[in-house]
C-alpha positions as CSV (number, residue, x, y, z in Angstrom):
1,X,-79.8,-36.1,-161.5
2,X,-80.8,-34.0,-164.7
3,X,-81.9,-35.8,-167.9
4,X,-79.7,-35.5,-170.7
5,X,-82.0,-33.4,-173.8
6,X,-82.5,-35.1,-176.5
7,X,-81.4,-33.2,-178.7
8,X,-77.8,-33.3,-177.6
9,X,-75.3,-35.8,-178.1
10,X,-74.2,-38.8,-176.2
11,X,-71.4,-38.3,-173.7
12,X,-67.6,-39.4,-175.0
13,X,-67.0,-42.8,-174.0
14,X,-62.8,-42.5,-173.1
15,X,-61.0,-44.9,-174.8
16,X,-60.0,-46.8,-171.8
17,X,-63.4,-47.1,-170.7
18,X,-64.3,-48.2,-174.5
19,X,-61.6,-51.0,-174.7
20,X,-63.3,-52.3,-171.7
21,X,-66.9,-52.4,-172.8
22,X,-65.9,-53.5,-176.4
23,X,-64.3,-56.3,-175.1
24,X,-67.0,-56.9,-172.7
25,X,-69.4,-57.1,-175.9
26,X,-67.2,-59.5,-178.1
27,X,-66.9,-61.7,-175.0
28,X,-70.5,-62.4,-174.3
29,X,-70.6,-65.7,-175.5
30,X,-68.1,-66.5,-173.3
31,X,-70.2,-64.9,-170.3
32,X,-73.4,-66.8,-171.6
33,X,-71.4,-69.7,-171.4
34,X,-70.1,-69.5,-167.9
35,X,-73.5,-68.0,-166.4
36,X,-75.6,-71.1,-168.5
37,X,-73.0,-73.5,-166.9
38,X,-73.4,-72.2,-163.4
39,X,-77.1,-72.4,-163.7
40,X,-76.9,-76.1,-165.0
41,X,-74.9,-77.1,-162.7
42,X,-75.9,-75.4,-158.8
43,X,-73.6,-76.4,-156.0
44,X,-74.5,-75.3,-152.2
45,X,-72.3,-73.2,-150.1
46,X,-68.7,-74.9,-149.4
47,X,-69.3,-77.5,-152.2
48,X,-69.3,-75.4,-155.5
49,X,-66.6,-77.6,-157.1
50,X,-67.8,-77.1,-160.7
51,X,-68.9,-73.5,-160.4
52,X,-65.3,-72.1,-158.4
53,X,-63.7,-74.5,-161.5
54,X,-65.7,-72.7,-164.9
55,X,-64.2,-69.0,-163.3
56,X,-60.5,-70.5,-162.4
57,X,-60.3,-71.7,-165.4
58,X,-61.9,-68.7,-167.6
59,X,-59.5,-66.5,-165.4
60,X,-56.5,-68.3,-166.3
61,X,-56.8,-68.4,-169.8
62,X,-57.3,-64.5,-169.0
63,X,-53.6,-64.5,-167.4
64,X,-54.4,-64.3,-164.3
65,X,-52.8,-66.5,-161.5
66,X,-55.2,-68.1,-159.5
67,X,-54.8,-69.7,-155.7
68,X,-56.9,-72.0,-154.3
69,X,-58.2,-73.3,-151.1
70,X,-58.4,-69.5,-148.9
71,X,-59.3,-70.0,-145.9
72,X,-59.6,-73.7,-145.7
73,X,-62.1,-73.8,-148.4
74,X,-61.6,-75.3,-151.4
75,X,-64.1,-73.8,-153.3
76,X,-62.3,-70.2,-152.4
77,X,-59.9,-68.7,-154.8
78,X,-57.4,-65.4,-155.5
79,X,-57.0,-64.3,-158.8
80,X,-54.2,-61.6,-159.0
81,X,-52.9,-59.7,-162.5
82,X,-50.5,-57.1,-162.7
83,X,-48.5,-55.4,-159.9
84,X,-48.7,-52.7,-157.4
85,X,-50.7,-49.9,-156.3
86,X,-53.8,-49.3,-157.3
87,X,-55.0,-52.8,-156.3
88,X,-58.7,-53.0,-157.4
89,X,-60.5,-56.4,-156.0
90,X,-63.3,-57.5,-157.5
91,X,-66.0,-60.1,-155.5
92,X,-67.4,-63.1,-156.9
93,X,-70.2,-65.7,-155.4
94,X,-71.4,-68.8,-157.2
95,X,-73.3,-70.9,-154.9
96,X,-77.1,-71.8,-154.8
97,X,-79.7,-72.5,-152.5
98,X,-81.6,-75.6,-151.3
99,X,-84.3,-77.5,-152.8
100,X,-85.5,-74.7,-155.3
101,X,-84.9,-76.6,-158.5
102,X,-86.6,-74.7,-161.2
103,X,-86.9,-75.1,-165.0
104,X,-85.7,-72.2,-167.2
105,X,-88.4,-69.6,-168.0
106,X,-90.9,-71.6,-166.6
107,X,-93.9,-69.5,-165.6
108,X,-95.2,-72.3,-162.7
109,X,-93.6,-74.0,-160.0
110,X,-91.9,-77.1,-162.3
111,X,-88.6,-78.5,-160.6
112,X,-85.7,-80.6,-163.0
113,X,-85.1,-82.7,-160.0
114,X,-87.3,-81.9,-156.5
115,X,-85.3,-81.3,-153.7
116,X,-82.6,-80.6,-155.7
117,X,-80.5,-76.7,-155.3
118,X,-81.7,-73.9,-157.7
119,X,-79.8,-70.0,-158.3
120,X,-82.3,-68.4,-156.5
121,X,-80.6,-65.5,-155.8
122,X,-78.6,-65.0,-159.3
123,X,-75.0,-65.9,-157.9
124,X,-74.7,-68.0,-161.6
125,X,-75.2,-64.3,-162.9
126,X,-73.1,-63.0,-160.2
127,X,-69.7,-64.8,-160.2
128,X,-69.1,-64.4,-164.3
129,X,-70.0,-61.0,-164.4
130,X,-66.9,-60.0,-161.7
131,X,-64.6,-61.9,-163.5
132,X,-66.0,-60.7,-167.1
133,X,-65.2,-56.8,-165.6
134,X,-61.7,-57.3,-164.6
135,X,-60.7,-59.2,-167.6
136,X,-62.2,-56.5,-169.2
137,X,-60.1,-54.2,-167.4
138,X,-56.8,-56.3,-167.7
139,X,-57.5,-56.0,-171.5
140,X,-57.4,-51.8,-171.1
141,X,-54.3,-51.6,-168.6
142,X,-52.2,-53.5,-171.1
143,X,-53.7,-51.9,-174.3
144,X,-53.4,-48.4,-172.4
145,X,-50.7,-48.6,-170.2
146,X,-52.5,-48.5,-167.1
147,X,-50.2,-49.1,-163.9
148,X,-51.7,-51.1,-160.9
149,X,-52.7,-54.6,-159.9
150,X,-56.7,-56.7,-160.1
151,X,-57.7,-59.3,-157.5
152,X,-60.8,-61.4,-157.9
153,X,-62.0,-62.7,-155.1
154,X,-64.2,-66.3,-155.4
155,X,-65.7,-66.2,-152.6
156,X,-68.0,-69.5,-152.2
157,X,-71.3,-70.0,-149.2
158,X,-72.6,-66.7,-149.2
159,X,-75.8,-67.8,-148.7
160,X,-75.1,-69.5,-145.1
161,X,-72.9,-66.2,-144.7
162,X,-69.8,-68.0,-144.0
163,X,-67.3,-67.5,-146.9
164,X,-66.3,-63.5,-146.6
165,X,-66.4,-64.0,-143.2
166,X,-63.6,-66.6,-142.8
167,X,-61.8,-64.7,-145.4
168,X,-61.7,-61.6,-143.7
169,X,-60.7,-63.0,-140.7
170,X,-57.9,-64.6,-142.2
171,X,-56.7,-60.7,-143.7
172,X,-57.7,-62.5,-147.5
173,X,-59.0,-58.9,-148.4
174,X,-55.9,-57.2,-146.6
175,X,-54.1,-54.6,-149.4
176,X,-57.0,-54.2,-150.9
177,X,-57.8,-50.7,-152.1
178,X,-61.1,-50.8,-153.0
179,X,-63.8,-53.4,-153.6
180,X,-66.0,-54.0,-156.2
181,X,-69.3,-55.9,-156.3
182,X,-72.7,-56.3,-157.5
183,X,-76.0,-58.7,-156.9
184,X,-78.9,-59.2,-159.3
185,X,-82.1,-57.2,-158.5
186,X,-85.3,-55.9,-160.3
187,X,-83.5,-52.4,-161.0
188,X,-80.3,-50.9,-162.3
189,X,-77.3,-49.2,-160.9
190,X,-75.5,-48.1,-157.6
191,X,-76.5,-50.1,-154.9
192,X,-76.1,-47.0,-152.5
193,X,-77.7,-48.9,-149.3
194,X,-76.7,-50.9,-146.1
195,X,-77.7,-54.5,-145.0
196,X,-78.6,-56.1,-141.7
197,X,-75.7,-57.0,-139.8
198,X,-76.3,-61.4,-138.8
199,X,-75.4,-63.6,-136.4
200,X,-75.6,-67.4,-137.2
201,X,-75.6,-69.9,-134.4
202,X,-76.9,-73.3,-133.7
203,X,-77.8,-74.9,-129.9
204,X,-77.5,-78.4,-129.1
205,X,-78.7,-79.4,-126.0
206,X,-78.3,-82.8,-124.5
207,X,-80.5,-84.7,-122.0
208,X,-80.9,-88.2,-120.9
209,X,-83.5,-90.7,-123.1
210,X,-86.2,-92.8,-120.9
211,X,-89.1,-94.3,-121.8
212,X,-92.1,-91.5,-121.9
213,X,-94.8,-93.4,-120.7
214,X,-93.7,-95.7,-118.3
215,X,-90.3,-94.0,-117.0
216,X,-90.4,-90.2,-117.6
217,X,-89.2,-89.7,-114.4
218,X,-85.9,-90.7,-115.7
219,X,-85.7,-88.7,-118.4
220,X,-84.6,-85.2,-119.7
221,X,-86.2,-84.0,-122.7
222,X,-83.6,-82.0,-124.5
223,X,-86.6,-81.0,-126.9
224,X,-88.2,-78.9,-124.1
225,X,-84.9,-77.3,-123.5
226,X,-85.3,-76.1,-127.3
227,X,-88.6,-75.3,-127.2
228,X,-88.4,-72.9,-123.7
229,X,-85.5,-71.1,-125.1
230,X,-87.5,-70.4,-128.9
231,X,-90.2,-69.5,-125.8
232,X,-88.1,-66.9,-124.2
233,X,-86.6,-65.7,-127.6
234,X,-90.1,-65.0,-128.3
235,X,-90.8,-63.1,-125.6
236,X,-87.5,-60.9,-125.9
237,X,-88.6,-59.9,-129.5
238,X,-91.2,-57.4,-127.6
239,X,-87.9,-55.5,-126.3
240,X,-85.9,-55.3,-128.9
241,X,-85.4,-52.2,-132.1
242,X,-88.5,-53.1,-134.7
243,X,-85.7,-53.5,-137.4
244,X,-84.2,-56.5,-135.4
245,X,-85.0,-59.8,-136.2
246,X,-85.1,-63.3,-135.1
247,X,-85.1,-66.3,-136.9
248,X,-85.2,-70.5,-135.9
249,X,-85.6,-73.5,-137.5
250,X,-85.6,-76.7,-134.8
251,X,-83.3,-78.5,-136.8
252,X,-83.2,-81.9,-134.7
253,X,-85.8,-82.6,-132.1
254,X,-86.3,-86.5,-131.6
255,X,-87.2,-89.4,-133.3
256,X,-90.3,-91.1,-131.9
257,X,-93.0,-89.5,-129.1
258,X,-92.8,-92.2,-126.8
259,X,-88.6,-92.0,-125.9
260,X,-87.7,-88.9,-124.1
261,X,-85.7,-87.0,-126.4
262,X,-82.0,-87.0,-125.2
263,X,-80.4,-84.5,-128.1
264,X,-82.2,-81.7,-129.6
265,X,-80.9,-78.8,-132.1
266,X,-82.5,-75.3,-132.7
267,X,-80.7,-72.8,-135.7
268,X,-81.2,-69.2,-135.2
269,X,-80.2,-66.1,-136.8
270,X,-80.2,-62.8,-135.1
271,X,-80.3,-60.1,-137.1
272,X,-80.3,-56.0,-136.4
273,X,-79.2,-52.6,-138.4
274,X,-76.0,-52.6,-136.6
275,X,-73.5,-55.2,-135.5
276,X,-73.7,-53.7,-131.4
277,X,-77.2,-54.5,-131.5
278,X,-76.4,-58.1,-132.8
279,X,-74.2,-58.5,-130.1
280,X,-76.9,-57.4,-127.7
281,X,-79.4,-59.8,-128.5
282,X,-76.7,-62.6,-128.5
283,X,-75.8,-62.0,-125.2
284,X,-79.6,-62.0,-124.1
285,X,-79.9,-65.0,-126.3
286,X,-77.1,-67.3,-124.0
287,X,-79.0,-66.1,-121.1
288,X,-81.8,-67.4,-122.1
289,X,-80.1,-70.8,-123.4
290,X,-79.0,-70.6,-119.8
291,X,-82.4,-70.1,-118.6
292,X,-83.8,-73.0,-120.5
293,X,-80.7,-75.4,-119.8
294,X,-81.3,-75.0,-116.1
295,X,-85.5,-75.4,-116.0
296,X,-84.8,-78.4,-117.9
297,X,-81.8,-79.9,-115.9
298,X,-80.3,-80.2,-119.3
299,X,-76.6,-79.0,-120.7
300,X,-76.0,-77.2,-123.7
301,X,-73.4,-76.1,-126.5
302,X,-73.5,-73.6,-129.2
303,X,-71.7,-73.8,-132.9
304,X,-71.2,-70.0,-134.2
305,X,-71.9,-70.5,-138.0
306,X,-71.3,-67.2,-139.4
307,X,-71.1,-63.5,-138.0
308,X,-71.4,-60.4,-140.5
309,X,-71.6,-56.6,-140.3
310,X,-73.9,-54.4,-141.9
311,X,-73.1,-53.3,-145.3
312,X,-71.2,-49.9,-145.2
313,X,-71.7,-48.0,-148.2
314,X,-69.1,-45.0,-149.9
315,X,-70.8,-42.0,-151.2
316,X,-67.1,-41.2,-152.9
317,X,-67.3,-44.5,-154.6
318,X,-71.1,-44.2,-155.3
319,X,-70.9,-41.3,-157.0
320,X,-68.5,-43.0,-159.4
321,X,-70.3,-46.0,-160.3
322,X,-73.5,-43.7,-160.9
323,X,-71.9,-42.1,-163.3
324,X,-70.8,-45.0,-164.7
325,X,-74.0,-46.5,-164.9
326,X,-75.4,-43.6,-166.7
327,X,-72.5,-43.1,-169.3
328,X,-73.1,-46.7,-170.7
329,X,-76.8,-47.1,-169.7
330,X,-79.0,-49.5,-168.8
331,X,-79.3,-53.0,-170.1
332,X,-81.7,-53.3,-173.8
333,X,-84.7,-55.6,-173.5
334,X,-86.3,-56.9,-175.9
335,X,-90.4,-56.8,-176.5
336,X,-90.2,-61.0,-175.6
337,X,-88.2,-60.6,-172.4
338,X,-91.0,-57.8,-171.3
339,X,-93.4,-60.6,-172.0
340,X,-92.0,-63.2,-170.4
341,X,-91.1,-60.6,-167.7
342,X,-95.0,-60.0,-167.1
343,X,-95.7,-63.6,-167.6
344,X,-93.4,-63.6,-164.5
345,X,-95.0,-61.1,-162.6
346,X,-98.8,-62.4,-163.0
347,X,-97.1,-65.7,-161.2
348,X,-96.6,-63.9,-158.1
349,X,-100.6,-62.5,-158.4
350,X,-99.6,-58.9,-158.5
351,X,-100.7,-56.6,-161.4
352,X,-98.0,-55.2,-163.9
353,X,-97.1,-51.6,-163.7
354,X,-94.8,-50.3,-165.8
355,X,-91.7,-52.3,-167.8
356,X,-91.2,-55.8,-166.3
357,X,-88.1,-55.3,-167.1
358,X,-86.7,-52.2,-165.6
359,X,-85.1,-50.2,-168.9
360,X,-84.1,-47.5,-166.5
361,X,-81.0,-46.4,-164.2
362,X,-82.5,-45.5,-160.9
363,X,-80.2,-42.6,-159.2
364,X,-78.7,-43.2,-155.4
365,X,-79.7,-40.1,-153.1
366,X,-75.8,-39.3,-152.4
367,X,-76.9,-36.3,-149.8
368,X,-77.3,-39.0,-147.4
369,X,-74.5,-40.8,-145.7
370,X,-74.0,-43.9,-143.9
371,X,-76.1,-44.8,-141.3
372,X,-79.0,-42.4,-142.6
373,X,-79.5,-44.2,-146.0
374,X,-81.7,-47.2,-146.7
375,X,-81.2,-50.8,-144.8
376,X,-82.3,-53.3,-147.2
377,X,-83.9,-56.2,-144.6
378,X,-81.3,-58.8,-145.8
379,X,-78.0,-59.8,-145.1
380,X,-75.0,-60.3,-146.9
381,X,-70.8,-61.2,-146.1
382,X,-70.0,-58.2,-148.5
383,X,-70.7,-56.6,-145.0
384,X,-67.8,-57.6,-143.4
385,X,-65.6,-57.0,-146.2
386,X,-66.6,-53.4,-146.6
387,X,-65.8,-52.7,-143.2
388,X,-61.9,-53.3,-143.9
389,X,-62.0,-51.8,-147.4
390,X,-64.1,-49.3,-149.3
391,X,-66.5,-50.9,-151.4
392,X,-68.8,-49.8,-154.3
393,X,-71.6,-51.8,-154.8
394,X,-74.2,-52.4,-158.1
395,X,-77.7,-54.3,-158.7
396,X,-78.9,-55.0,-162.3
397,X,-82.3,-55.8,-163.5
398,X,-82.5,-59.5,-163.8
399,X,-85.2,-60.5,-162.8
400,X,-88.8,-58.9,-163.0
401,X,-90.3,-56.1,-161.4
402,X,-91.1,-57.2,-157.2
403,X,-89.4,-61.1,-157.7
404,X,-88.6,-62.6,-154.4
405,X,-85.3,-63.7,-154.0
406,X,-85.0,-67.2,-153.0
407,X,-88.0,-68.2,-154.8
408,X,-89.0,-70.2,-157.6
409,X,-89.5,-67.8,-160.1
410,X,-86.0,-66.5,-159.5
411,X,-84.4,-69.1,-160.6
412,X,-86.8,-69.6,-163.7
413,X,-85.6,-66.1,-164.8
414,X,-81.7,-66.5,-163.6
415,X,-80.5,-67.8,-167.3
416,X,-82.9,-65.6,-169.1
417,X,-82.1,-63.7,-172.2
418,X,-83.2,-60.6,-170.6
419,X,-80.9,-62.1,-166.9
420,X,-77.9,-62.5,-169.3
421,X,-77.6,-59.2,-170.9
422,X,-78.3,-57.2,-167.6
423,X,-75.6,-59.4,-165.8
424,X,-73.3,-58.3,-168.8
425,X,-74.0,-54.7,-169.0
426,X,-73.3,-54.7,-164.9
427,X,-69.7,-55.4,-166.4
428,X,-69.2,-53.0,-168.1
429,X,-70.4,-50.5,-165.2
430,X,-68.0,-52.2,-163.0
431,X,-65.1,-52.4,-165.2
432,X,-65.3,-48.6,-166.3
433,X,-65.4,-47.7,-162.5
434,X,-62.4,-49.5,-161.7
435,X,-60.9,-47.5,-164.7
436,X,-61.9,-44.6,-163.2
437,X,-59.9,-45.4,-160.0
438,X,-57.3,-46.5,-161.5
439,X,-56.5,-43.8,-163.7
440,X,-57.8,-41.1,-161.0
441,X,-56.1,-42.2,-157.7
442,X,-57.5,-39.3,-156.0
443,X,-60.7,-41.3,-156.1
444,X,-59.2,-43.9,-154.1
445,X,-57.9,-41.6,-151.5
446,X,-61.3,-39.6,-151.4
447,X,-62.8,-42.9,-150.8
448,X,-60.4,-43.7,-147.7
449,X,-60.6,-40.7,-146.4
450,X,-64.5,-41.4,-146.0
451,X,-63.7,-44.8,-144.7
452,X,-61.9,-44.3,-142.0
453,X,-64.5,-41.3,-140.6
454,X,-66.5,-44.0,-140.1
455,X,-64.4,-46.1,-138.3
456,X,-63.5,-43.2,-136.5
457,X,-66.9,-43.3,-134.7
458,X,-67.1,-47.2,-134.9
459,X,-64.4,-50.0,-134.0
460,X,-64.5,-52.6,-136.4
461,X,-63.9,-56.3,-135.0
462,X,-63.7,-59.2,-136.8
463,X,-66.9,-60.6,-134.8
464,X,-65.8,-64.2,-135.4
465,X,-62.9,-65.3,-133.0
466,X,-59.6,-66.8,-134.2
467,X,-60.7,-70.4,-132.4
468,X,-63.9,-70.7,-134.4
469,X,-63.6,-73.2,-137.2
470,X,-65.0,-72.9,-140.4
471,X,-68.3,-75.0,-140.2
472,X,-68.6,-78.3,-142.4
473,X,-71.1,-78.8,-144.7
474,X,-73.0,-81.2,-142.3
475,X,-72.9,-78.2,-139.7
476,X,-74.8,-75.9,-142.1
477,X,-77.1,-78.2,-144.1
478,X,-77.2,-81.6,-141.1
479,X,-75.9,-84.2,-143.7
480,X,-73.5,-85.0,-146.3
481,X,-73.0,-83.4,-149.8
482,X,-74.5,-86.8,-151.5
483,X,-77.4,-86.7,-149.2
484,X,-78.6,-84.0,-151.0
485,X,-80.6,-84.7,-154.7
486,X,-78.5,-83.0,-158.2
487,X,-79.4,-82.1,-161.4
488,X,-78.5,-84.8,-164.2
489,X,-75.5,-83.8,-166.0
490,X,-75.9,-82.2,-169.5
C-alpha cells in the first residue's frame, strides 16, 4: 500500500468511528485495570474464575446481559447488547499457561511463585481489549443511531484448545455474522494468515503389575505399550507432509523400576495445514495404538481432548481491518519501552535490529487467498470458529521484536506500558471495523459470499462428536485445580 506524503493531511476520522476511539482513550484506565488484574491473577484453562469474573462484570456495568456456564463451562460466557441484524461477535480468551510465573518487566528468568501459571501468550491483554472494542462500539450505535446487535464471546482454555471447540459444537457462535478477534504479537495489524489445524488426544493403556525381577513372566508392561506406539509414531513422521507435526508427552508411566507397570498414559497432538490431513494421521495413529496394544498383549483407550480446524482467513474482511489499522495507526512507544524492549531482546541472545517495539503497521498481501497465504506453525480454536462464520483477525505489538510465546519473557512484558497501550490501540482497530460493517452491510455480505466459496470446495464438520465430553481439568493438566501452586493475592 502507498505511503501517505507528508505533506498532506491526515485522513477524516468519521464520527462514528471517533466516538469509538474517544471513548476507547477516556476508558484506558479501566482497560489498565482489567489487563493488570488478569495478569495478577492467571487461572489455567477451565478454571479462570477471577479472570471470566473482571470482564462479566466490566461488561455489565457496560449494559450488556451476560450468560454464563456455555457449554458446560463455567468460566464461558455471552454477552449480547442491542437487537437484530447486523450481529457483530467479538472473541475473548483469558487463560494462562503452566508453571511460567514471571515478574513484571523482569529482564531474567525470576518467578513470583515457581511452578505457579504465567500470561505467556498475552490472553490478560487479549480478553479486555475485545470487551473494551464493543463497549466502544455500543457507545457509537446509541450516540449514532446505529441499528444491529454485539455478542462477546468469553471463551475460556484456549490454550489446551478445548473452549471454541465445545462452543461451536454446541451452535454458541450460530447467528453470528461476522467475528472479530485479535492475539498479541511482535507486530501490528491484520492478521491475514491461517493456523495449523490440531488434534488433541491422550492413550491409556492398561496391563497387568508383577514383580520385575522375580515374576516378569506375569506381567504386562503398559509402559512398553506407550513407548512402541511413540516408536511407530516416529517412524510414520518420515511419511507424512513436512508441515505436519507430532507432539507427546508420556504423561504417566509407572511408579518404581522393579513392579511391571500396569497403567501407562502418553498425550499427543497431531497437527497438519489442513484438518483432512489431521484426520489422516489420526487414523494411522489408532493403527499404530493397535499395533502396540497387540505386541504388548495390553488393552487400550483414548480420551479426545480437543479437535480444531485451520484458521480460515477473509480477504473481504481483511481488507477492512487494514484500513482500519492504518486510519488510526499504530500504537506510540515511548523511548523507555524501546529500552526495556531491547533489554528484552538481548535476553533471548539475539542482536537488536530495528525498533523493539514495532512503531509500524505491516500490510497483509490481499492478492493471495485462502489456502495460498501464510500458515503460521501454531494452532488456535479461533480455527473452528471461522469455519462457521467469517472472521477478521488482528495482532498488536506487545511484546518485543522475535519473543517466543509461551516463554518467560512473555509474560515479563504482558503488563508492560508499552503491552498496555498496543492492546488498547488494537481496540480501537477492532471497534472502527465493526463500525464499518455495521454501517456498510454490503461488507458483511461481500464477506459471506467469500465464505461459503470456500466451503464450497470443503465440507466443514464439527471434528468433535456429539458423545465427547468436555474434558475435566484433571484430564488436561492430571490433577486437581489446588494441586497446582498460585500467586499470593494482592
Amino acid at each position: 500500500m502507498a505511503k501517505r506524503a507528508k505533506n498532506l493531511p491526515a485522513p477524516k476520522i468519521p464520527q462514528e468511528k471517533g466516538t469509538a476511539i474517544d471513548w476507547i482513550d477516556h476508558q484506558r484506565k479501566t482497560y489498565e485495570t482489567m489487563a493488570t488484574y488478569l495478569w495478577d491473577h492467571p487461572e489455567l484453562s477451565l478454571v479462570e474464575y477471577k479472570s471470566s469474573k473482571k470482564l462479566i462484570d466490566f461488561l455489565e456495568s457496560q449494559g450488556f446481559k451476560v450468560v454464563q456456564g456455555i457449554s458446560g463451562m463455567p468460566t464461558a460466557f455471552v454477552a449480547t447488547w442491542g437487537k437484530g441484524k447486523p450481529r457483530i461477535g467479538f472473541l475473548a480468551e483469558y487463560d494462562a499457561l503452566p508453571n511460567l510465573s514471571q515478574k513484571s518487566q523482569a529482564v531474567k528468568p525470576d518467578p513470583i511463585v515457581p511452578g505457579a501459571p504465567g500470561q505467556g501468550c498475552g490472553h490478560n491483554l487479549f480478553g479486555p481489549s475485545s470487551c473494551m472494542a464493543a463497549a466502544a462500539v455500543k457507545a457509537a450505535m446509541e450516540k449514532h443511531g446505529i441499528k444491529g446487535s454485539l455478542c462477546v464471546f468469553g471463551t475460556p482454555a484456549e490454550e489446551t484448545l478445548v473452549g471454541k471447540a465445545f462452543m461451536a459444537r454446541d451452535g454458541v457462535f450460530d447467528g453470528a455474522d461476522l467475528i472479530i478477534v485479535w492475539h498479541p504479537e511482535d507486530t501490528n495489524g491484520v492478521d491475514y494468515k491461517s493456523m495449523l489445524a490440531l488434534t488433541s488426544v491422550k492413550f491409556r493403556f492398561k496391563g497387568k503389575s508383577a514383580h520385575g525381577g522375580s515374576a516378569p513372566d506375569a506381567g504386562r508392561s503398559a509402559l512398553d505399550a506407550v513407548e512402541l506406539m511413540d516408536i511407530g509414531m516416529n517412524y510414520v513422521r518420515g511419511h507424512l507432509p513436512q508441515e505436519a507435526r507430532i507432539m507427546y508427552v508420556i504423561t504417566r508411566g509407572g511408579e518404581v523400576p522393579n513392579n511391571v507397570p500396569p497403567d501407562a498414559e502418553v498425550w499427543y497432538y497431531i497437527r497438519a495445514p489442513r484438518r483432512s490431513q489431521v484426520d489422516h494421521i489420526w487414523k494411522w495413529m489408532l493403527d499404530v495404538a493397535t499395533g502396540a496394544s497387540l505386541m504388548t498383549q495390553t488393552t487400550f483407550t483414548y480420551k479426545l481432548l480437543a479437535a480444531t480446524w485451520e484458521l480460515l482467513p477473509n480477504r473481504v474482511l481483511a481488507g477492512v481491518g487494514d484500513e482500519n489499522a492504518t486510519l488510526i495507526g499504530p500504537p506510540g512507544f515511548s523511548p523507555e519501552d524501546q529500552a526495556f524492549g531491547e533489554e528484552m531482546i538481548r535476553s533471548l541472545g539475539k542482536e537488536i535490529k530495528g525498533p523493539a517495539f514495532d512503531p509500524s503497521i505491516t500490510h497483509p498481501d490481499l492478492t493471495r487467498t485462502f489456502p495460498d497465504v501464510e500458515c503460521f506453525k501454531a494452532s488456535t480454536d479461533v480455527g473452528n470458529v471461522s469455519w462457521l462464520v467469517p472472521t477478521l483477525s488482528f495482532r498488536g505489538a506487545t511484546k518485543a521484536s522475535g519473543t517466543p510465546q509461551h516463554s518467560w519473557q512473555m509474560v515479563s512484558q504482558a503488563k508492560s506500558p508499552a503491552a498496555l497501550k498496543a492492546g488498547l490501540r488494537v481496540s480501537q482497530w477492532m471497534a472502527a471495523s465493526a463500525l464499518d460493517c455495521l454501517l456498510r452491510p454490503e461488507i458483511i455480505s461481500a464477506a459471506w459470499k467469500e465464505h461459503r466459496q470456500y466451503l464450497a470446495e470443503t465440507e466443514f464438520y464439527h471434528p468433535i462428536p456429539e458423545e465427547v465430553r468436555l474434558p475435566t481439568f484433571e484430564d488436561l493438566y492430571g490433577c486437581a485445580p489446588d494441586r497446582i501452586p498460585r500467586l499470593p493475592e494482592n
